[in-house]
Jmol script that loads the backbone (N, CA, C; Angstrom):
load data "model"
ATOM      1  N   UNK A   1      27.548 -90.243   0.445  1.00  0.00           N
ATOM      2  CA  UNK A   1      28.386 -89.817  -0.667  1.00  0.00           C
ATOM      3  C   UNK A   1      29.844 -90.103  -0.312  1.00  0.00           C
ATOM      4  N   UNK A   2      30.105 -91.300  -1.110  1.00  0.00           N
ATOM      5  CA  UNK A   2      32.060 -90.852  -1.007  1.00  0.00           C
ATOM      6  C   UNK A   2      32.710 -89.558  -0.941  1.00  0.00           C
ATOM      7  N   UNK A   3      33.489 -89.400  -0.007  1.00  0.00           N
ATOM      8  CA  UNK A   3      34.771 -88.204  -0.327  1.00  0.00           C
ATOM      9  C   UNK A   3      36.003 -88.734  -1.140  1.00  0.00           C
ATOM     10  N   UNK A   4      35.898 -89.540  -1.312  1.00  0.00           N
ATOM     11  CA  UNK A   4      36.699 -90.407  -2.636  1.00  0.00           C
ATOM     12  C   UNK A   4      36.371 -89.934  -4.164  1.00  0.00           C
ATOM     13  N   UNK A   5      35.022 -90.477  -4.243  1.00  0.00           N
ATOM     14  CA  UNK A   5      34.689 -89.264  -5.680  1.00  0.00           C
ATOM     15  C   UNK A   5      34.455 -88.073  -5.489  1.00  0.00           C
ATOM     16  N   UNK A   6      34.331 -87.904  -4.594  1.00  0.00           N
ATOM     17  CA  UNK A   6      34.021 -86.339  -4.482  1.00  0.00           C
ATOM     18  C   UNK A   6      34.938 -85.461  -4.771  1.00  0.00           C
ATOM     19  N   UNK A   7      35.974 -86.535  -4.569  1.00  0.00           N
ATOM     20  CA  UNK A   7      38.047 -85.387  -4.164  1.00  0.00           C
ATOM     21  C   UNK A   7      38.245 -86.393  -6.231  1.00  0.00           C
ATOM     22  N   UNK A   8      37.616 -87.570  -6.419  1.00  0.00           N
ATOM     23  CA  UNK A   8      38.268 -87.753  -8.143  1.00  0.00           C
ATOM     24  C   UNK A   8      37.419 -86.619  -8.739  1.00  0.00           C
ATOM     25  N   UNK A   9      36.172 -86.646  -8.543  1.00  0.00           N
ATOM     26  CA  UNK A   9      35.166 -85.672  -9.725  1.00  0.00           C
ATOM     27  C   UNK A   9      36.357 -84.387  -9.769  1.00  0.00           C
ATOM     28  N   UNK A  10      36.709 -83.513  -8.540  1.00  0.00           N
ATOM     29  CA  UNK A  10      37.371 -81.849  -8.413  1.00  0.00           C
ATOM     30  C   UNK A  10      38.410 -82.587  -8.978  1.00  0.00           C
ATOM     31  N   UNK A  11      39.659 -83.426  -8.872  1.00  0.00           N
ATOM     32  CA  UNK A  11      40.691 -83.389  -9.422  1.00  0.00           C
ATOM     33  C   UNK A  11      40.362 -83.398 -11.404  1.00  0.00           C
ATOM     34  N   UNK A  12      39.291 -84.136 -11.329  1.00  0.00           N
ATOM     35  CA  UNK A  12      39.160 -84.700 -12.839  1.00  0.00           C
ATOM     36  C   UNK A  12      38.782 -82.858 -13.846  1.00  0.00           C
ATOM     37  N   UNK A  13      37.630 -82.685 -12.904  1.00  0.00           N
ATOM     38  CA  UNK A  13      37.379 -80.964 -13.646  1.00  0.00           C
ATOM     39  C   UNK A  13      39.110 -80.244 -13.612  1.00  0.00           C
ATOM     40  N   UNK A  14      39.663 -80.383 -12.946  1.00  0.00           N
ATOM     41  CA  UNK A  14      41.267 -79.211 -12.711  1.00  0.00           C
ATOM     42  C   UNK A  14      41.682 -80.053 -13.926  1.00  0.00           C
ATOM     43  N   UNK A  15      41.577 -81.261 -14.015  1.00  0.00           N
ATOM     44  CA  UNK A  15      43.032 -81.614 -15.178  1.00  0.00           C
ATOM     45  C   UNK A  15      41.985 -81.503 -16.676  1.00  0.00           C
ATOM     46  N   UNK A  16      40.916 -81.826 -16.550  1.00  0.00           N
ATOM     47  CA  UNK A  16      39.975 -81.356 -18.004  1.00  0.00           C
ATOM     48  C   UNK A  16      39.611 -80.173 -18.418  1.00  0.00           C
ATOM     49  N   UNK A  17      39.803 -79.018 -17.484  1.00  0.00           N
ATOM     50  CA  UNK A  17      39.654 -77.673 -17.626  1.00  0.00           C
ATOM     51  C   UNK A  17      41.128 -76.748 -17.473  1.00  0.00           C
ATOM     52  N   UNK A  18      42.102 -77.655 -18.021  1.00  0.00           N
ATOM     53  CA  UNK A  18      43.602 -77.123 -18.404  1.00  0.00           C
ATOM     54  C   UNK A  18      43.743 -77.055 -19.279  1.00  0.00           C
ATOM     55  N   UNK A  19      42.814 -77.564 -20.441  1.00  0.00           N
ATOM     56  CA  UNK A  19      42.794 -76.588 -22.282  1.00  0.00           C
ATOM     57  C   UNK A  19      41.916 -75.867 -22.677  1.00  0.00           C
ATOM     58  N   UNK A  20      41.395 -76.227 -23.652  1.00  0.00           N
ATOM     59  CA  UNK A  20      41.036 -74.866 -23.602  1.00  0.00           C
ATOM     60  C   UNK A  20      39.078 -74.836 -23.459  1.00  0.00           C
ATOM     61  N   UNK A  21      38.313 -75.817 -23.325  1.00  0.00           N
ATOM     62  CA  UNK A  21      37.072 -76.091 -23.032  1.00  0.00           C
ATOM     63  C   UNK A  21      37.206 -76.541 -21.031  1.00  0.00           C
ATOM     64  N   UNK A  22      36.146 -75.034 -20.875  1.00  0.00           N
ATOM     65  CA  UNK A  22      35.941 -74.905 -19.240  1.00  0.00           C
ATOM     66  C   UNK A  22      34.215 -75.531 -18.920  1.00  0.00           C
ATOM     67  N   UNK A  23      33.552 -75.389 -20.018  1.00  0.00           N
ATOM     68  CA  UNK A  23      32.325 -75.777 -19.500  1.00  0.00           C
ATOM     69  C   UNK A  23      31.858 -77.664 -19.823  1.00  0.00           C
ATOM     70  N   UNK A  24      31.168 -78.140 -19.005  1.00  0.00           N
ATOM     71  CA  UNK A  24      31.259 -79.361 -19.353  1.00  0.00           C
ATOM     72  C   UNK A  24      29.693 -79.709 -18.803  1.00  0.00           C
ATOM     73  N   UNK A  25      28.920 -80.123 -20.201  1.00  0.00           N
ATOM     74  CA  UNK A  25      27.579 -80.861 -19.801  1.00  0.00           C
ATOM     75  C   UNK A  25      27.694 -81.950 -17.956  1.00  0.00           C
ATOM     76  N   UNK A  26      26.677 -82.325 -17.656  1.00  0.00           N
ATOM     77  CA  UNK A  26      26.436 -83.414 -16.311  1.00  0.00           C
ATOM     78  C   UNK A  26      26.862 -84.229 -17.009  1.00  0.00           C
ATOM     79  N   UNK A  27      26.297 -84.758 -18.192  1.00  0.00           N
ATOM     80  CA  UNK A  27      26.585 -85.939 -18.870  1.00  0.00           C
ATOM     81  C   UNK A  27      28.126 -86.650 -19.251  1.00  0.00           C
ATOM     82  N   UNK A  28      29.054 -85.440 -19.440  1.00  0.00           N
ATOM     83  CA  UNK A  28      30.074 -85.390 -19.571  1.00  0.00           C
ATOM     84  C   UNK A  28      30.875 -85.603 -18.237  1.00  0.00           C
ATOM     85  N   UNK A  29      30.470 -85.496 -17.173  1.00  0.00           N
ATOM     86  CA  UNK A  29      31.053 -85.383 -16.282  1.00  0.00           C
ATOM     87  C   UNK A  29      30.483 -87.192 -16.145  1.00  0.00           C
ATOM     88  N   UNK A  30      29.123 -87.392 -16.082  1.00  0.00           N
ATOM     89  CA  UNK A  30      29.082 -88.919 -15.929  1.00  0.00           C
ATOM     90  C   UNK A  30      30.076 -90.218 -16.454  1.00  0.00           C
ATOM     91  N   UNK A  31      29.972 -90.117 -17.969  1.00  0.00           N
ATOM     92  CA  UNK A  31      30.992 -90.174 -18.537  1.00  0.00           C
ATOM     93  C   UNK A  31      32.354 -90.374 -18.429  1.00  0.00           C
ATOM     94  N   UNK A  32      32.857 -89.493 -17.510  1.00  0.00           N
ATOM     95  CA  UNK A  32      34.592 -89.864 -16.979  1.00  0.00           C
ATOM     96  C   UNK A  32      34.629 -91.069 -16.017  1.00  0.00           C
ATOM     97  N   UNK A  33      33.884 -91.081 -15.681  1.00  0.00           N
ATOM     98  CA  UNK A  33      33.606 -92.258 -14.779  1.00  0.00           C
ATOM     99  C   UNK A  33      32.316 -93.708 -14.858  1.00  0.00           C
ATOM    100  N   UNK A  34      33.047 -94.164 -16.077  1.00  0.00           N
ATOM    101  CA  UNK A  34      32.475 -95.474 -16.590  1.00  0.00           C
ATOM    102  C   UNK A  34      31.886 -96.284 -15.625  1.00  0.00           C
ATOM    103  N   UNK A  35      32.431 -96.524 -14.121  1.00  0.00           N
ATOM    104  CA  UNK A  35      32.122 -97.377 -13.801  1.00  0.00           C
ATOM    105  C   UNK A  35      30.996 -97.267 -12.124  1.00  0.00           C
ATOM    106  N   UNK A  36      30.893 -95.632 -12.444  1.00  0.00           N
ATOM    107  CA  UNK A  36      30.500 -95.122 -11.483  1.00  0.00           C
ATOM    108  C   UNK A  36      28.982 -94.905 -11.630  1.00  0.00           C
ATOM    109  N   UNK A  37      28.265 -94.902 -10.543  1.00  0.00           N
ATOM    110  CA  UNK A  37      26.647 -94.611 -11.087  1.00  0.00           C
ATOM    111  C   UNK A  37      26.059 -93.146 -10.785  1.00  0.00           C
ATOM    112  N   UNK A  38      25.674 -93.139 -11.503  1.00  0.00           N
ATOM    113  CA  UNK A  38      25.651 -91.500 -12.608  1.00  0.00           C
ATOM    114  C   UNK A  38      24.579 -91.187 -11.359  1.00  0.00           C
ATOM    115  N   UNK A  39      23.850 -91.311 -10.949  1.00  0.00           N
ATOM    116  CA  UNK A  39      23.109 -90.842  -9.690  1.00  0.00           C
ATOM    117  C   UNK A  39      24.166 -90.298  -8.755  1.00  0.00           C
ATOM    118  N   UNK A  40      24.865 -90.829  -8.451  1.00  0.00           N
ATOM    119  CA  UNK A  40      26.134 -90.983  -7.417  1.00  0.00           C
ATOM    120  C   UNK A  40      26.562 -89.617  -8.425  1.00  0.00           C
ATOM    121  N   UNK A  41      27.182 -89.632  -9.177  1.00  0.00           N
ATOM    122  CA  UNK A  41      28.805 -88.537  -9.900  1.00  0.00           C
ATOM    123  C   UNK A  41      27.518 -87.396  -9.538  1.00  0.00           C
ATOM    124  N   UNK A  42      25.769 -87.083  -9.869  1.00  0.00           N
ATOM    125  CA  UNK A  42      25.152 -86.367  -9.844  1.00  0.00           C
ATOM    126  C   UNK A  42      24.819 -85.500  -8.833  1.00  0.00           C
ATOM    127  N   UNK A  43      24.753 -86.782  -7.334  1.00  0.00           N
ATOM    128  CA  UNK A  43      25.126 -85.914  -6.451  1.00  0.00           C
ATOM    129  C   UNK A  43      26.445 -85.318  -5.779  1.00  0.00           C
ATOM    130  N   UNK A  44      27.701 -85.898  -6.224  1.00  0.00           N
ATOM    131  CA  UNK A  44      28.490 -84.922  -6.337  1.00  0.00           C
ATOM    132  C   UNK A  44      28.766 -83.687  -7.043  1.00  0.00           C
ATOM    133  N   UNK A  45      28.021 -83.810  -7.575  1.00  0.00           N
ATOM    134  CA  UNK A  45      27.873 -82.457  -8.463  1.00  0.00           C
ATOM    135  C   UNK A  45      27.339 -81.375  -7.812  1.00  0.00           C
ATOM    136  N   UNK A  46      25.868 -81.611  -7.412  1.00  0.00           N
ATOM    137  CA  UNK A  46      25.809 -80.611  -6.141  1.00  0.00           C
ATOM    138  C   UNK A  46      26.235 -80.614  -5.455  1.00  0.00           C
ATOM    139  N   UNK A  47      26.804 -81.337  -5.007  1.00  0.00           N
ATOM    140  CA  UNK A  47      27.747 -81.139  -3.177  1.00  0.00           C
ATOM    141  C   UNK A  47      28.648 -80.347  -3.605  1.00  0.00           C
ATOM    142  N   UNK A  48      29.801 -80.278  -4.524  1.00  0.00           N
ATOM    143  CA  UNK A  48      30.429 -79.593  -4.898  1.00  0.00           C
ATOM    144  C   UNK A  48      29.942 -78.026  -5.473  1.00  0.00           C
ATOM    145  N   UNK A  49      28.896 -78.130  -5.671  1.00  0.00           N
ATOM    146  CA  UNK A  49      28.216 -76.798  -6.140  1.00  0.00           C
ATOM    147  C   UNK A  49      27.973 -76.246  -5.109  1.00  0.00           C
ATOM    148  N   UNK A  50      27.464 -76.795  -4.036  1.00  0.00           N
ATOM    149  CA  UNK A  50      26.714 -76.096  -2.854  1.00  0.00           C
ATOM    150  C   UNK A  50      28.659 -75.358  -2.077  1.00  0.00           C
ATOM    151  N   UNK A  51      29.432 -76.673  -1.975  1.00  0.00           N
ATOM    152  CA  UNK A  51      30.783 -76.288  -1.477  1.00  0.00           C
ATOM    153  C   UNK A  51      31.780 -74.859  -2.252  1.00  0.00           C
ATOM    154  N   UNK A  52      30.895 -74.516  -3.172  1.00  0.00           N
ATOM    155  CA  UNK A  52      31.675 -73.786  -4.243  1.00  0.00           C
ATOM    156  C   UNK A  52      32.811 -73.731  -5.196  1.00  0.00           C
ATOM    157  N   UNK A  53      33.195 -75.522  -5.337  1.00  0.00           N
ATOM    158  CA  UNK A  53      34.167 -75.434  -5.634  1.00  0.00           C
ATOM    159  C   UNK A  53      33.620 -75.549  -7.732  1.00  0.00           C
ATOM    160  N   UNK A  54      32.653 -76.043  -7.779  1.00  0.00           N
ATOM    161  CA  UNK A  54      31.835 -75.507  -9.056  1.00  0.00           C
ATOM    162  C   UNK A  54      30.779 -74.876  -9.275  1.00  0.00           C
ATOM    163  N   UNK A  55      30.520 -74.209 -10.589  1.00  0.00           N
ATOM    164  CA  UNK A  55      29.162 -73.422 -10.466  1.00  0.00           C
ATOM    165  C   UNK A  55      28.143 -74.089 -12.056  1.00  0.00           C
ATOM    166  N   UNK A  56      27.269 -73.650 -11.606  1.00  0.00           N
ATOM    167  CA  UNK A  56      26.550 -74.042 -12.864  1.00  0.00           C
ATOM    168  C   UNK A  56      26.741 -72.526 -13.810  1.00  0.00           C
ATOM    169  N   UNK A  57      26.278 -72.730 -15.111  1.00  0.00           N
ATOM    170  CA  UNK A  57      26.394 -71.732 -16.083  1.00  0.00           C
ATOM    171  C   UNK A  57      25.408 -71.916 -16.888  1.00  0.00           C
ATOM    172  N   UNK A  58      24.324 -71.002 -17.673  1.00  0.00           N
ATOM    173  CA  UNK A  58      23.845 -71.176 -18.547  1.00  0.00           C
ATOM    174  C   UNK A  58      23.182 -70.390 -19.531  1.00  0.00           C
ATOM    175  N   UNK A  59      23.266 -70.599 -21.146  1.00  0.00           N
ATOM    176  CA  UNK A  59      22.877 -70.018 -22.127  1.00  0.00           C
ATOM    177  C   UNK A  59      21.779 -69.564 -22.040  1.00  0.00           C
ATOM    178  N   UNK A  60      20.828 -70.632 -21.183  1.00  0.00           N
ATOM    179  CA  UNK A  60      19.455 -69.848 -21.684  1.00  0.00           C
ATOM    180  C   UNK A  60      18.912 -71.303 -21.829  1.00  0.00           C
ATOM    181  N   UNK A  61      19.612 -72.010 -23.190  1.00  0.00           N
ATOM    182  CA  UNK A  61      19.105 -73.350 -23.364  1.00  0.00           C
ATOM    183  C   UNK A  61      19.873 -74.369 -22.987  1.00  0.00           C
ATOM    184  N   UNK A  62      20.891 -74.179 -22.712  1.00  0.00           N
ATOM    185  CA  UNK A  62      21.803 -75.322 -22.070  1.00  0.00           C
ATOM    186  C   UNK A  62      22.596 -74.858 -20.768  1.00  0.00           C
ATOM    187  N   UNK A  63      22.632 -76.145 -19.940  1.00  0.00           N
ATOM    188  CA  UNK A  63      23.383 -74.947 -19.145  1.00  0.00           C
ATOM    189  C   UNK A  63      24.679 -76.420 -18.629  1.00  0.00           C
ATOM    190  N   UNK A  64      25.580 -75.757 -18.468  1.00  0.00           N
ATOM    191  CA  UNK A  64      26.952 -76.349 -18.261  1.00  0.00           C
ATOM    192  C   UNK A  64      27.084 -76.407 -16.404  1.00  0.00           C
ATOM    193  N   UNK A  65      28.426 -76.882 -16.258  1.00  0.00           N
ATOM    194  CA  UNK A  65      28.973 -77.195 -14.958  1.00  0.00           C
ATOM    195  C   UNK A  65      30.366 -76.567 -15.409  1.00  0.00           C
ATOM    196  N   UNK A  66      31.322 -75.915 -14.587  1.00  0.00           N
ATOM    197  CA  UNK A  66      32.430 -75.272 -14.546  1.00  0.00           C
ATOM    198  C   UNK A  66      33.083 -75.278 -13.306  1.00  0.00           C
ATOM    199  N   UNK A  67      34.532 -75.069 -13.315  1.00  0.00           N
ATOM    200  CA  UNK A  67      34.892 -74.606 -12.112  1.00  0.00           C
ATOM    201  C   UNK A  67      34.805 -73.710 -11.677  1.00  0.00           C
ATOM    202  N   UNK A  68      34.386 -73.052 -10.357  1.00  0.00           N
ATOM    203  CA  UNK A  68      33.834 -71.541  -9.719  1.00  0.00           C
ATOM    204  C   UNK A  68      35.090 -70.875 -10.565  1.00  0.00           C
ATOM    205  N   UNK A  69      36.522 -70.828 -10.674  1.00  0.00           N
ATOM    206  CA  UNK A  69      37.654 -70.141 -10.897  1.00  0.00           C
ATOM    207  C   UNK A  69      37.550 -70.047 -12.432  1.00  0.00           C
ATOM    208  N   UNK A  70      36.778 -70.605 -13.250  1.00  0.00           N
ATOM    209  CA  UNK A  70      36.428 -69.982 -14.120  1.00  0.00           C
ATOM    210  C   UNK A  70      35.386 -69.081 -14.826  1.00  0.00           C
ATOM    211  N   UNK A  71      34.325 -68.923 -13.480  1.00  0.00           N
ATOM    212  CA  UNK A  71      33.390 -68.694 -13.911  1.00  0.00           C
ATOM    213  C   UNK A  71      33.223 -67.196 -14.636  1.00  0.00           C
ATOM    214  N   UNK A  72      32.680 -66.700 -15.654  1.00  0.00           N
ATOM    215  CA  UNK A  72      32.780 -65.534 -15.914  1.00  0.00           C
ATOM    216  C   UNK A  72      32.441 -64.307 -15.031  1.00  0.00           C
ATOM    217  N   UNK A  73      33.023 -63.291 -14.624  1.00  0.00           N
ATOM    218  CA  UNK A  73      33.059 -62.489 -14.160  1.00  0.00           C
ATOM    219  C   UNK A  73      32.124 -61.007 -14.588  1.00  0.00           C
ATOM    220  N   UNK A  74      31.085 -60.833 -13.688  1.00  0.00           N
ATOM    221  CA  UNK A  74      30.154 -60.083 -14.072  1.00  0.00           C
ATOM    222  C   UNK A  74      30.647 -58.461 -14.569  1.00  0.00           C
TER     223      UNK A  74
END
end "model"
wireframe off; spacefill off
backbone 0.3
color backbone group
């Protein structure tokens, strides 16, 4: 795994989760990165989950990716 995307994916969630939508599908997160392979952005996703710097969230039927610092508070 790059620490290159690993350090774009966290910068990209801080500057996309500065208005006012905090939760963001995988897909969405694939997405920011056109040129990147979505296997790859996927396992940064857990690495970063496991690192805590995001958490997963979910309705029930969908469930999102967030930054831990937003996560709702029990």
């Amino acid at each position: 795994m790059s620490e290159d995307l690993k350090a774009r994916v966290g910068e990209m969630f801080k500057g996309k989760s500065s208005g006012d939508k905090k939760m963001f599908y995988v897909r969405d997160v694939t997405r920011w990165f056109p040129g990147e392979d979505r296997h790859a952005i996927q396992d940064v996703i857990k690495k970063l989950i496991d690192d805590e710097v995001l958490r997963y969230w979910s309705s029930g039927s969908t469930t999102f990716v967030m930054l831990a610092e937003y996560f709702p508070k029990e």
